[in-house]
N, C-alpha and C positions, 0 to 999 in steps of 0.2 A: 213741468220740470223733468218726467221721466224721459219724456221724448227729446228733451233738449241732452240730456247726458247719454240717449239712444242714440242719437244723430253725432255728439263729439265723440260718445266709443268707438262709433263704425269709424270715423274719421280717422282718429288716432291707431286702428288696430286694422282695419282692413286695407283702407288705403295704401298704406306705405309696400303692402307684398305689392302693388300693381304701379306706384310712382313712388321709387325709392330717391329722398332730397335729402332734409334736414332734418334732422332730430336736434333736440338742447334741453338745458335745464338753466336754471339761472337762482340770484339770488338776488336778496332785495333789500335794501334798507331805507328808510324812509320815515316821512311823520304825514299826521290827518289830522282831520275834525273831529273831537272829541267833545261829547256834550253828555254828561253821567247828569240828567235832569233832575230824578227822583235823589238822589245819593247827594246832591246840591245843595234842594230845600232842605232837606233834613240836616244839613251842614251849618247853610244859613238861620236855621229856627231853634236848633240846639248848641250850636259851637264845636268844638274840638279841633282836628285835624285832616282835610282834605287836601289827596296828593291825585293830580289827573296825569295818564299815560297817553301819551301824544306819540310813543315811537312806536314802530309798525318794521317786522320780521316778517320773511318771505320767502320759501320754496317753489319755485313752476318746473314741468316737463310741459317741452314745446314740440310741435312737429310742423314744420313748413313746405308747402305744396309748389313747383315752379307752374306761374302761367304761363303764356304763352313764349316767354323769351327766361331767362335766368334773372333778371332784374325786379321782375313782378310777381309776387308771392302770396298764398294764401295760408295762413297759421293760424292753429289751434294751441290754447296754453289753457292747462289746469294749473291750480297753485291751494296754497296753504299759506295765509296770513295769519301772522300772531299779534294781536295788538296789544301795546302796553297797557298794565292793570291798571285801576283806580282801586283807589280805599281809603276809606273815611272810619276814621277813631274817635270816640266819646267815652270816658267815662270808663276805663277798662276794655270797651266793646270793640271789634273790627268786622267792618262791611268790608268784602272786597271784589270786583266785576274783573272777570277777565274774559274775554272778546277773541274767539277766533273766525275764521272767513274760509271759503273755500271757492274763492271764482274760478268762471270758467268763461272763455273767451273765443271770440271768433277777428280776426281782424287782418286786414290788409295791409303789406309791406312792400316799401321800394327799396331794394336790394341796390345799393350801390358798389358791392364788391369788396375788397379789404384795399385797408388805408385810406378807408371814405367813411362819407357818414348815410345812414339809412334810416329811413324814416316810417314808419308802422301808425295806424291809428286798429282800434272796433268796439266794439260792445258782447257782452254777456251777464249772465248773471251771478250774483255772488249768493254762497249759501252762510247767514250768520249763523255763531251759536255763540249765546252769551251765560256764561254763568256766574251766579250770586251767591256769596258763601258769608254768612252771619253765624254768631252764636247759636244761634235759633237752628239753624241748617241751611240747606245749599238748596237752590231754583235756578232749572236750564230752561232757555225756551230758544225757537230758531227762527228764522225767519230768510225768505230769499225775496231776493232785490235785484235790480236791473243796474246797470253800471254802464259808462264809455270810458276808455282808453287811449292816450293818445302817446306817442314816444319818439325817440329816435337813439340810437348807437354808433358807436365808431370801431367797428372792424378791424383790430388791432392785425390778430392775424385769420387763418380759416377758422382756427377753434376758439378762439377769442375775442369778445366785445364787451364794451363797456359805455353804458349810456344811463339815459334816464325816464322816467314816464310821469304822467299825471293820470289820476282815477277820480271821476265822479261817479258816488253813489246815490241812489235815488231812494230819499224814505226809508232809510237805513234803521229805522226807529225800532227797538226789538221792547216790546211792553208785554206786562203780564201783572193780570188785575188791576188796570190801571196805573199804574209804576213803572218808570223807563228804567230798563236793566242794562240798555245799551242806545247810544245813539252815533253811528259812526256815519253819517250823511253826509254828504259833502265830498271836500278834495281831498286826495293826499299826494303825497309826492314820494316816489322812492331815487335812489342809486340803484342803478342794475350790472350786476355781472351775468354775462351770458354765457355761455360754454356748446359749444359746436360739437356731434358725434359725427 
Protein backbone atom coordinates (compact mmCIF):
# COMPACT_ATOMS: atom_id res chain seq x y z
CA UNK A 1 0.00 0.00 0.00
CA UNK A 2 2.79 2.53 0.79
CA UNK A 3 4.49 2.00 -2.49
CA UNK A 4 1.33 2.22 -4.36
CA UNK A 5 0.39 5.88 -2.89
CA UNK A 6 4.59 6.39 -3.45
CA UNK A 7 4.14 5.82 -7.09
CA UNK A 8 0.44 8.02 -7.33
CA UNK A 9 2.32 10.93 -5.34
CA UNK A 10 5.17 10.95 -7.59
CA UNK A 11 2.44 10.80 -10.27
CA UNK A 12 0.19 13.51 -9.19
CA UNK A 13 3.20 15.93 -7.86
CA UNK A 14 6.03 15.47 -10.04
CA UNK A 15 4.80 14.81 -13.27
CA UNK A 16 2.85 17.56 -14.02
CA UNK A 17 6.19 20.27 -13.66
CA UNK A 18 7.61 18.03 -16.74
CA UNK A 19 3.90 17.36 -18.84
CA UNK A 20 1.71 19.92 -17.98
CA UNK A 21 -2.46 18.41 -19.23
CA UNK A 22 -5.29 18.08 -17.18
CA UNK A 23 -5.94 18.67 -13.66
CA UNK A 24 -9.93 18.05 -12.22
CA UNK A 25 -12.02 17.34 -9.46
CA UNK A 26 -15.34 15.84 -9.75
CA UNK A 27 -18.25 14.85 -7.80
CA UNK A 28 -20.26 11.79 -7.30
CA UNK A 29 -23.49 10.56 -6.45
CA UNK A 30 -24.47 7.39 -6.73
CA UNK A 31 -25.78 3.81 -4.80
CA UNK A 32 -23.81 0.10 -4.01
CA UNK A 33 -24.04 -2.95 -2.32
CA UNK A 34 -24.71 -2.78 0.87
CA UNK A 35 -24.79 -6.07 3.23
CA UNK A 36 -24.60 -4.71 7.20
CA UNK A 37 -24.34 -8.99 8.02
CA UNK A 38 -23.62 -8.96 11.68
CA UNK A 39 -26.26 -5.73 12.33
CA UNK A 40 -28.86 -8.12 10.17
CA UNK A 41 -28.87 -11.19 12.37
CA UNK A 42 -29.11 -9.35 15.28
CA UNK A 43 -32.17 -7.52 13.62
CA UNK A 44 -33.53 -10.77 12.45
CA UNK A 45 -33.16 -12.63 16.23
CA UNK A 46 -34.21 -9.70 18.29
CA UNK A 47 -36.75 -7.43 16.23
CA UNK A 48 -36.98 -3.65 16.24
CA UNK A 49 -35.90 -1.27 13.48
CA UNK A 50 -33.35 -1.64 10.55
CA UNK A 51 -32.75 1.27 8.18
CA UNK A 52 -29.79 0.13 5.22
CA UNK A 53 -27.75 3.17 3.52
CA UNK A 54 -27.41 2.20 -0.20
CA UNK A 55 -26.34 6.09 -1.18
CA UNK A 56 -22.85 6.88 -1.70
CA UNK A 57 -21.07 10.70 -1.70
CA UNK A 58 -18.04 11.54 -3.44
CA UNK A 59 -15.08 13.88 -3.83
CA UNK A 60 -11.94 13.04 -6.50
CA UNK A 61 -8.78 15.38 -7.64
CA UNK A 62 -7.79 13.93 -10.97
CA UNK A 63 -4.68 14.50 -13.05
CA UNK A 64 -4.48 13.35 -16.72
CA UNK A 65 -1.32 12.58 -18.82
CA UNK A 66 -1.68 13.12 -22.95
CA UNK A 67 -0.17 9.85 -24.89
CA UNK A 68 0.92 9.88 -27.76
CA UNK A 69 -1.66 12.10 -29.71
CA UNK A 70 -4.39 14.35 -27.32
CA UNK A 71 -7.09 11.71 -27.66
CA UNK A 72 -5.36 8.92 -25.46
CA UNK A 73 -4.77 9.73 -21.90
CA UNK A 74 -3.38 8.38 -18.74
CA UNK A 75 -5.22 9.46 -15.31
CA UNK A 76 -4.76 9.25 -11.84
CA UNK A 77 -7.88 10.04 -9.30
CA UNK A 78 -7.78 10.08 -5.52
CA UNK A 79 -11.26 10.50 -4.01
CA UNK A 80 -13.25 10.38 -0.64
CA UNK A 81 -16.54 8.20 -0.60
CA UNK A 82 -19.07 8.62 1.99
CA UNK A 83 -21.53 5.89 2.23
CA UNK A 84 -24.86 5.90 3.62
CA UNK A 85 -25.18 4.73 7.35
CA UNK A 86 -27.06 1.88 8.60
CA UNK A 87 -28.59 1.55 12.19
CA UNK A 88 -30.58 -0.70 13.84
CA UNK A 89 -32.82 0.21 16.99
CA UNK A 90 -34.19 -2.18 19.86
CA UNK A 91 -35.50 -1.44 22.87
CA UNK A 92 -34.30 2.11 23.58
CA UNK A 93 -30.81 1.01 21.98
CA UNK A 94 -28.97 2.42 18.65
CA UNK A 95 -26.25 0.62 16.66
CA UNK A 96 -25.05 2.71 13.89
CA UNK A 97 -22.05 1.80 10.88
CA UNK A 98 -21.02 4.45 8.98
CA UNK A 99 -18.50 3.64 5.98
CA UNK A 100 -16.08 5.82 4.40
CA UNK A 101 -13.57 4.82 1.40
CA UNK A 102 -10.57 6.50 0.09
CA UNK A 103 -9.68 4.87 -3.57
CA UNK A 104 -7.14 5.45 -5.56
CA UNK A 105 -7.06 4.84 -9.17
CA UNK A 106 -4.97 4.36 -12.26
CA UNK A 107 -6.75 4.11 -15.52
CA UNK A 108 -6.98 4.71 -19.13
CA UNK A 109 -9.06 7.30 -21.22
CA UNK A 110 -10.23 8.09 -24.76
CA UNK A 111 -10.47 11.55 -24.97
CA UNK A 112 -12.86 12.34 -27.65
CA UNK A 113 -12.78 16.10 -27.26
CA UNK A 114 -15.96 18.41 -26.23
CA UNK A 115 -19.24 17.83 -27.50
CA UNK A 116 -18.40 14.01 -27.58
CA UNK A 117 -18.51 11.48 -25.48
CA UNK A 118 -15.17 9.68 -23.80
CA UNK A 119 -14.68 6.87 -22.53
CA UNK A 120 -12.05 5.78 -19.30
CA UNK A 121 -11.90 2.33 -17.73
CA UNK A 122 -8.71 0.96 -14.61
CA UNK A 123 -8.27 -0.27 -11.41
CA UNK A 124 -6.84 0.53 -7.79
CA UNK A 125 -7.25 0.27 -4.55
CA UNK A 126 -9.71 1.55 -2.06
CA UNK A 127 -8.83 2.25 1.45
CA UNK A 128 -12.18 1.29 3.86
CA UNK A 129 -12.88 2.66 7.37
CA UNK A 130 -15.87 1.56 9.04
CA UNK A 131 -17.12 2.78 12.20
CA UNK A 132 -19.48 1.34 14.86
CA UNK A 133 -20.99 3.36 17.51
CA UNK A 134 -23.46 1.56 20.15
CA UNK A 135 -24.39 2.50 23.68
CA UNK A 136 -21.53 0.44 24.89
CA UNK A 137 -18.93 2.67 22.65
CA UNK A 138 -17.59 3.05 19.18
CA UNK A 139 -15.10 0.24 17.16
CA UNK A 140 -13.05 1.47 13.94
CA UNK A 141 -11.29 -1.08 11.84
CA UNK A 142 -9.79 -0.58 8.01
CA UNK A 143 -9.31 -2.52 5.52
CA UNK A 144 -7.94 -1.91 1.79
CA UNK A 145 -9.26 -3.66 -1.19
CA UNK A 146 -8.60 -3.88 -4.93
CA UNK A 147 -11.53 -2.36 -7.19
CA UNK A 148 -12.02 -1.87 -11.28
CA UNK A 149 -13.50 1.22 -12.89
CA UNK A 150 -15.13 1.50 -15.78
CA UNK A 151 -16.90 5.09 -17.22
CA UNK A 152 -17.69 7.36 -19.81
CA UNK A 153 -18.56 11.57 -20.04
CA UNK A 154 -19.79 14.05 -22.38
CA UNK A 155 -17.77 16.97 -22.59
CA UNK A 156 -20.01 19.79 -22.40
CA UNK A 157 -17.45 22.33 -22.61
CA UNK A 158 -13.37 22.42 -21.84
CA UNK A 159 -14.19 22.76 -18.20
CA UNK A 160 -17.11 20.82 -17.98
CA UNK A 161 -18.36 17.17 -18.18
CA UNK A 162 -20.89 15.15 -17.06
CA UNK A 163 -21.11 11.29 -17.13
CA UNK A 164 -21.16 8.16 -15.23
CA UNK A 165 -19.18 5.17 -13.81
CA UNK A 166 -19.48 1.69 -12.36
CA UNK A 167 -17.18 0.32 -9.41
CA UNK A 168 -16.45 -3.15 -8.45
CA UNK A 169 -14.96 -3.91 -5.21
CA UNK A 170 -13.35 -6.96 -4.30
CA UNK A 171 -13.92 -8.60 -0.51
CA UNK A 172 -14.92 -5.29 0.65
CA UNK A 173 -15.78 -7.22 3.99
CA UNK A 174 -14.40 -5.14 6.96
CA UNK A 175 -14.79 -7.66 10.16
CA UNK A 176 -13.70 -7.39 13.61
CA UNK A 177 -13.92 -10.28 16.16
CA UNK A 178 -15.67 -12.02 13.98
CA UNK A 179 -18.64 -9.48 13.39
CA UNK A 180 -19.08 -7.65 9.82
CA UNK A 181 -18.88 -3.91 10.72
CA UNK A 182 -19.14 -3.26 7.00
CA UNK A 183 -19.60 -5.05 3.89
CA UNK A 184 -19.57 -2.77 0.77
CA UNK A 185 -18.55 -5.60 -2.09
CA UNK A 186 -19.74 -5.42 -4.98
CA UNK A 187 -21.03 -2.71 -7.60
CA UNK A 188 -21.98 0.72 -7.27
CA UNK A 189 -23.00 3.14 -9.67
CA UNK A 190 -22.46 7.00 -9.33
CA UNK A 191 -23.49 10.32 -11.47
CA UNK A 192 -20.38 12.22 -12.20
CA UNK A 193 -19.70 15.93 -12.55
CA UNK A 194 -16.23 16.61 -13.56
CA UNK A 195 -14.64 20.06 -13.60
CA UNK A 196 -11.55 20.78 -15.88
CA UNK A 197 -8.43 23.20 -14.44
Amino acid sequence: MKKLVLVVASLLFIAPAVLADNWGASVKLGVGENDPATMKEKYDYYGGELTKGYGIFGLEALYEWDLNDEANKIGAKVGLDVYGENEWKYAGEKVTEDTYAFPVTVYYKRDNGIKAWSYYGGAGLTFLRAELEATGGKQNKDKTVPHLMVGGEYRFTKLFALGAELKYNFSAKVKENNEVLSDRSGVSGSVVCRFYF
